[in-house]
Structure formats: structure tokens, C-alpha cells
C-alpha positions as CSV (number, residue, x, y, z in Angstrom):
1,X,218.4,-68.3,-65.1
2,X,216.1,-71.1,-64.6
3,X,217.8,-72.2,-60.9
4,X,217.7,-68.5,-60.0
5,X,214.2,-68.4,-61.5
6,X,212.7,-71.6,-58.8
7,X,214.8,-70.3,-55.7
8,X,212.8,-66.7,-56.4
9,X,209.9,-69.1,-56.7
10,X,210.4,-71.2,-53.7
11,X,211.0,-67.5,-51.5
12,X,207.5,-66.4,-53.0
13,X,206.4,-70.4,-51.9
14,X,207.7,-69.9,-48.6
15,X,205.1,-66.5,-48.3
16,X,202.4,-68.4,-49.6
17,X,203.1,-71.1,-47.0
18,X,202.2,-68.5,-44.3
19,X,199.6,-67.1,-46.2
20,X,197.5,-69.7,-46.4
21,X,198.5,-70.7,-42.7
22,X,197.3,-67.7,-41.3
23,X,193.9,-67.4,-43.6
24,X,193.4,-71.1,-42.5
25,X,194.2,-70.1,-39.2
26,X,191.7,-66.6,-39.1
27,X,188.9,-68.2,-40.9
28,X,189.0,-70.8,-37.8
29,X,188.8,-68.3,-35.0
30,X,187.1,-66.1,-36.6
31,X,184.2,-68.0,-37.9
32,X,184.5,-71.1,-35.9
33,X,181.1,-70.7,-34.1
34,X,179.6,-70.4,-36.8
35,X,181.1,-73.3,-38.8
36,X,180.5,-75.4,-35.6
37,X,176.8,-75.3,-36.1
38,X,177.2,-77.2,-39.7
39,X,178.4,-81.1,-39.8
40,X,179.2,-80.4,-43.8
41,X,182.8,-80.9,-45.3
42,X,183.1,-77.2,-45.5
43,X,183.9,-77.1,-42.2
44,X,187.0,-78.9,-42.8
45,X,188.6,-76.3,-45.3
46,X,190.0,-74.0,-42.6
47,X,191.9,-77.0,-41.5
48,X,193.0,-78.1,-44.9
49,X,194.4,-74.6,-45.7
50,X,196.4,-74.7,-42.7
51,X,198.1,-78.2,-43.5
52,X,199.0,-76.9,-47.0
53,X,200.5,-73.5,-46.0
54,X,202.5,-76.0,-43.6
55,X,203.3,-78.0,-46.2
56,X,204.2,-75.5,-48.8
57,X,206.2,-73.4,-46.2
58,X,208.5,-76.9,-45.6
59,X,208.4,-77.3,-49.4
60,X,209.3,-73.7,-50.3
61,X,212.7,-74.2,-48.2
62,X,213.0,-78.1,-49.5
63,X,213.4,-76.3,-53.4
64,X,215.4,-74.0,-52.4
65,X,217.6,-76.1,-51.4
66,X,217.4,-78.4,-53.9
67,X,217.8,-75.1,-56.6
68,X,221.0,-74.1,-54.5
69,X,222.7,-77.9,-54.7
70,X,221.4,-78.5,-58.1
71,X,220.3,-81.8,-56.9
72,X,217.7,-83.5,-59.2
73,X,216.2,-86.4,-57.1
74,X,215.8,-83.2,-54.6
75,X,214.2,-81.6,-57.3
76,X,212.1,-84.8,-58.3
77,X,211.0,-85.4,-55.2
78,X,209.9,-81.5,-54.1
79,X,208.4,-81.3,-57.9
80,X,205.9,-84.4,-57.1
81,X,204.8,-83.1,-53.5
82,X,204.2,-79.7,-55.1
83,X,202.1,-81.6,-57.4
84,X,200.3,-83.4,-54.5
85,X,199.8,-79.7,-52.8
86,X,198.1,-78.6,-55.7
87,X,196.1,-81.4,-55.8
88,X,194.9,-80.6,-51.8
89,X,194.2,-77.2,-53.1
90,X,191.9,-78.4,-55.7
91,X,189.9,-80.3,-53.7
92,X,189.4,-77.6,-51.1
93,X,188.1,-75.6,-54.0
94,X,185.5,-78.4,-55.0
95,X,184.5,-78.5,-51.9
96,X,183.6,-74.9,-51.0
97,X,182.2,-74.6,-54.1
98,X,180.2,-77.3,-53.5
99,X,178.9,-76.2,-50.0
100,X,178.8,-72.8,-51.3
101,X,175.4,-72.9,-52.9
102,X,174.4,-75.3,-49.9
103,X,175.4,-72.8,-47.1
104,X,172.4,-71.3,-46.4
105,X,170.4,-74.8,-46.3
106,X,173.3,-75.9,-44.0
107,X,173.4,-73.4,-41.9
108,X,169.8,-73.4,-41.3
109,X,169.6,-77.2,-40.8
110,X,172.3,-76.2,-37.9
111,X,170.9,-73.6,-36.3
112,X,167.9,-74.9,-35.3
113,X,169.3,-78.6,-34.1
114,X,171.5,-76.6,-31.7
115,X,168.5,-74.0,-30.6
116,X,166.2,-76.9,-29.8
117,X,169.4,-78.3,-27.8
118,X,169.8,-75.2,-25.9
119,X,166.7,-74.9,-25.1
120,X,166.8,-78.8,-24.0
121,X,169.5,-78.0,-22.0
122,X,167.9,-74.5,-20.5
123,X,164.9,-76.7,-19.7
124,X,167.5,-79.3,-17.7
125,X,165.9,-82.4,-20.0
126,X,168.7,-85.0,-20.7
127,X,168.7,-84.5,-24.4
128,X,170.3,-80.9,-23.7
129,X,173.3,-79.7,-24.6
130,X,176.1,-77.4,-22.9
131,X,178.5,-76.6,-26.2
132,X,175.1,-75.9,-28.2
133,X,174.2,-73.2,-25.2
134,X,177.8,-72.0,-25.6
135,X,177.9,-72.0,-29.3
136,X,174.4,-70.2,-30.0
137,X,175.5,-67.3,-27.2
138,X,178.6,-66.5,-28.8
139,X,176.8,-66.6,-32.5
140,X,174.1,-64.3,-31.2
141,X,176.2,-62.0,-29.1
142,X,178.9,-61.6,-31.9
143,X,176.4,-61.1,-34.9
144,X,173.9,-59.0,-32.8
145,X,171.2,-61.6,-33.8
146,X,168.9,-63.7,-32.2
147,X,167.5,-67.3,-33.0
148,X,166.9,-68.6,-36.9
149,X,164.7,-66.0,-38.5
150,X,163.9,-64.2,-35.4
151,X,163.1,-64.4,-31.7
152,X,160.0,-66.5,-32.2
153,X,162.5,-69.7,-32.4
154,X,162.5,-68.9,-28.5
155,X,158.9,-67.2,-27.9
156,X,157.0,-70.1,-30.3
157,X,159.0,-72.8,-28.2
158,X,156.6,-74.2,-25.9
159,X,159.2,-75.8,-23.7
160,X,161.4,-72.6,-23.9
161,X,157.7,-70.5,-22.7
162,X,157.1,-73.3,-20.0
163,X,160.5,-72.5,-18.2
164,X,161.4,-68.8,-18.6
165,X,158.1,-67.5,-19.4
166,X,156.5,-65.4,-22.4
167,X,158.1,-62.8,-24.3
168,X,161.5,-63.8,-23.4
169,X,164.5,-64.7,-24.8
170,X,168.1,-65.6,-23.7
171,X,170.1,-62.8,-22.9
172,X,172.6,-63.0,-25.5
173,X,169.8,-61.5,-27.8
174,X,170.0,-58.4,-26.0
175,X,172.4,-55.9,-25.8
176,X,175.1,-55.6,-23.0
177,X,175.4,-57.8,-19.9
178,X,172.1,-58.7,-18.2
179,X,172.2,-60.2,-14.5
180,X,169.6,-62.8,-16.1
181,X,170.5,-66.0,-18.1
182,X,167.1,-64.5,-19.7
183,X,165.7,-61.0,-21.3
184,X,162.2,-59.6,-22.1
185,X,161.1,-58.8,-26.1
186,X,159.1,-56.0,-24.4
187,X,159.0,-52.9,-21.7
188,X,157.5,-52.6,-18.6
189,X,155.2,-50.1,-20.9
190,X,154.6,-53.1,-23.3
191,X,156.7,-51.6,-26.2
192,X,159.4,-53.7,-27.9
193,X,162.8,-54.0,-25.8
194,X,165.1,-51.4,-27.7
195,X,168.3,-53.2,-26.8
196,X,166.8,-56.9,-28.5
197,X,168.3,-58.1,-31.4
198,X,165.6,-58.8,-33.7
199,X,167.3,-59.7,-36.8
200,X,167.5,-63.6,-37.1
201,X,171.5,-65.5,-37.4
202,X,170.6,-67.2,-40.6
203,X,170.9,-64.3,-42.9
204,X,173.7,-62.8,-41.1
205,X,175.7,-66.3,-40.8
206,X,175.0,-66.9,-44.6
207,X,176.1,-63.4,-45.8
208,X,179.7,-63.7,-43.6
209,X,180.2,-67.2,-45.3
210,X,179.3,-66.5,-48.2
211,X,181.3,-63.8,-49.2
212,X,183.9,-65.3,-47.4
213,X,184.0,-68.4,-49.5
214,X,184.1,-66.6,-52.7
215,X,187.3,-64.8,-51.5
216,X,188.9,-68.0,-50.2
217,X,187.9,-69.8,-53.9
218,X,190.3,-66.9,-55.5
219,X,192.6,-66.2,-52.9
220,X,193.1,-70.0,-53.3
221,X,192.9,-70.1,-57.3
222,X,195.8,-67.4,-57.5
223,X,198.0,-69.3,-55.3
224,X,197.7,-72.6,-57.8
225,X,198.4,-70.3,-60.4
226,X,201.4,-69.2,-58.9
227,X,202.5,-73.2,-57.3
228,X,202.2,-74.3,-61.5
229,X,204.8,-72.0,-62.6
230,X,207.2,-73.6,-59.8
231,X,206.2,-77.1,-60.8
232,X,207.4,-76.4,-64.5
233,X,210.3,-74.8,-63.5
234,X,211.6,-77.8,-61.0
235,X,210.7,-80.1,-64.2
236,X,212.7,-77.5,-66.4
237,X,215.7,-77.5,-64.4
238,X,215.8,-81.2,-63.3
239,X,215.8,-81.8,-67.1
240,X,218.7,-79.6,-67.4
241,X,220.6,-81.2,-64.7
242,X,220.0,-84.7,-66.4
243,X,221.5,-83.0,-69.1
244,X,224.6,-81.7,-67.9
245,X,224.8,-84.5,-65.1
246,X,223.4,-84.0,-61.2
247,X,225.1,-83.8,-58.0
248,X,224.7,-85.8,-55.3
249,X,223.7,-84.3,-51.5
């Protein structure tokens, strides 16, 4: 009962594996602009999950095996890695829960280190930056937002003002394709642009991790849940085999 108990286990491992290969994997492409504009840990975790599914995919089929054959040092040996998975899985929880309460803080800190490098880098100074350009557009053009709080981290910068003029902005703040690496806030009638994103990143970059991170936490939780009942069922059955005697590979 117990061997046909972990093999179950290690089947249901070998899902989890993927699962938390693929969330790794989505929360990276999904989110990865945004996570690029933070130097914290947190942006590690997407990573980290990724090398655990990996490593609880191989580990899944390495207890299965070692269930089938009845082979304790098998057994030991997939028991104390499983242990060392949990472990990992632990400290990716510290950490976003760590960073959690930080996000918005981070995020900000970010955003405006890569919006004064864009604008370095519209303005052709030295200190500019292409990936910061590259990272803000996609940011602004997938949240539908523009700047920090607002426009006004474009139409207060006076270096931003000296080379595209006033009352502009780039044009991933606006709405559709523009033939101009720039758009207007305003009208030719001197009313506000109706296809300019006015809501700042911040808020909208905070909100998406945030509630993102919560859901990773228990996603995350459940699984070592889950991984604790397999590591007291290999140390349940490699006590029985020591019992009744092991077999060798």
C-alpha cells in the first residue's frame, strides 16, 4: 500500500514538475518588462520556480522508480533531494513575501531610473539607454499607461521639453501606431488627446504583481503541502525495506 501510495505520489510529482515549470515560465514572459525595471530578488523567483518544476519533474520519475525496484538508497537519496526542493520552495516564499510589501517602493524606485534613461537616450546624451527605451515602450503600450504617476514624468522633464517639445510624450502613451517616435497631450483645438494614456504605470505595475504574488505564495504553499506527504512516505517505505531487506539496482 505504501509503494503504491509514493508511485501515485511521484505521478502527482511529475504534474507538479510542470506546473511550476510553466507558472515559472508565464510569470517570466508575461511580466518580464515589468520585473526588468526592479534590481530586487523578486525578480529571481520566476527563475527559481522553473529550476524546481525541473527538478521535481526529474525527481517525480527518480521515486518512481525507486518505488517500482524497492530500492532504498534510491529511496534515500530521492527522499533527501525532495527535502532540498522543499527547502528552494521555502525560500522563494520568503522572498516574495518579503518583496511583497516592498513592490510598490520597488517598482517606483525602477520606473523612474529607466524614464530618466530613456529620456537620456531620446535626448542622444551618453548616459542613455536603448533597453530602458525598449523596456518603458513595451510597459506603457501593454498596460495602456504612461510614465510613473502620469505624463508629467515626460512634460515636467526639462531635457525631455528641450528635445521633443511641450505637451508631448513618447508615442507608446498613445493609442495605436503613430508615424512619430513622439505624441501630443493635446488637440489641434487645445483639448486633451483622447487616445493618451493618462493613467500612470506605477499603480497598474503594482496591482498585476501584487495580486500575482499572493497567488504564486499559495499556489506555491499547496505544492509543499503536497511534496511533505511524499517525503514521509519514501521515509515510510525505505524503513520498511530495511525491514524486510532492500534490493540492489
Amino acid at each position: 500500500m505504501i509503494k503504491l501510495s509514493l508511485v501515485v505520489f511521484n505521478i502527482i510529482a511529475v504534474i507538479i514538475g510542470l506546473a511550476l515549470l510553466g507558472l515559472g515560465a508565464y510569470s517570466k514572459y508575461e511580466y518580464g518588462e515589468i520585473l526588468a525595471v526592479t534590481s530586487s530578488s523578486f525578480t529571481s523567483i520566476p527563475s527559481l520556480l522553473m529550476i524546481l518544476g525541473v527538478l521535481i519533474f526529474i525527481l517525480g520519475f527518480l521515486g518512481c522508480f525507486g518505488s517500482f525496484r524497492e530500492n532504498r538508497i534510491l529511496l534515500i537519496i530521492y527522499t533527501i533531494l525532495l527535502v532540498l526542493v522543499l527547502l528552494g520552495e521555502v525560500v522563494a516564499i520568503i522572498i516574495a513575501m518579503i518583496y511583497k510589501g516592498k513592490i510598490n517602493d520597488t517598482i517606483e524606485d525602477g520606473l523612474e531610473e529607466k524614464i530618466v534613461s530613456y529620456i537620456e537616450y531620446n535626448n542622444n546624451t551618453k548616459n542613455g539607454d536603448e533597453d530602458a527605451k525598449d523596456i518603458i515602450d513595451s510597459i506603457q503600450v501593454s498596460l495602456d499607461c504612461c510614465g510613473v504617476h502620469g505624463i508629467e514624468s515626460y512634460t515636467e522633464s526639462e531635457m525631455w521639453v528641450a528635445t521633443n517639445g511641450e505637451n508631448t510624450v513618447p508615442a507608446s502613451c498613445c493609442e495605436g501606431e503613430l508615424e512619430s517616435e513622439i505624441c501630443a497631450t493635446e488637440s489641434n483645438n487645445g483639448t486633451a488627446n483622447a487616445d493618451l494614456y493618462s493613467e500612470g504605470c506605477l499603480d497598474k505595475s503594482s496591482s498585476i504583481l501584487n495580486s500575482n504574488a499572493g497567488l504564486l505564495i499559495g499556489v506555491t504553499i499547496a505544492f509543499i503541502l503536497i511534496q511533505i506527504v511524499g517525503v514521509c512516505l519514501g521515509c515510510v517505505l525505505c524503513k520498511r525495506i530495511a525491514r524486510d531487506g532492500y534490493k540492489e539496482v
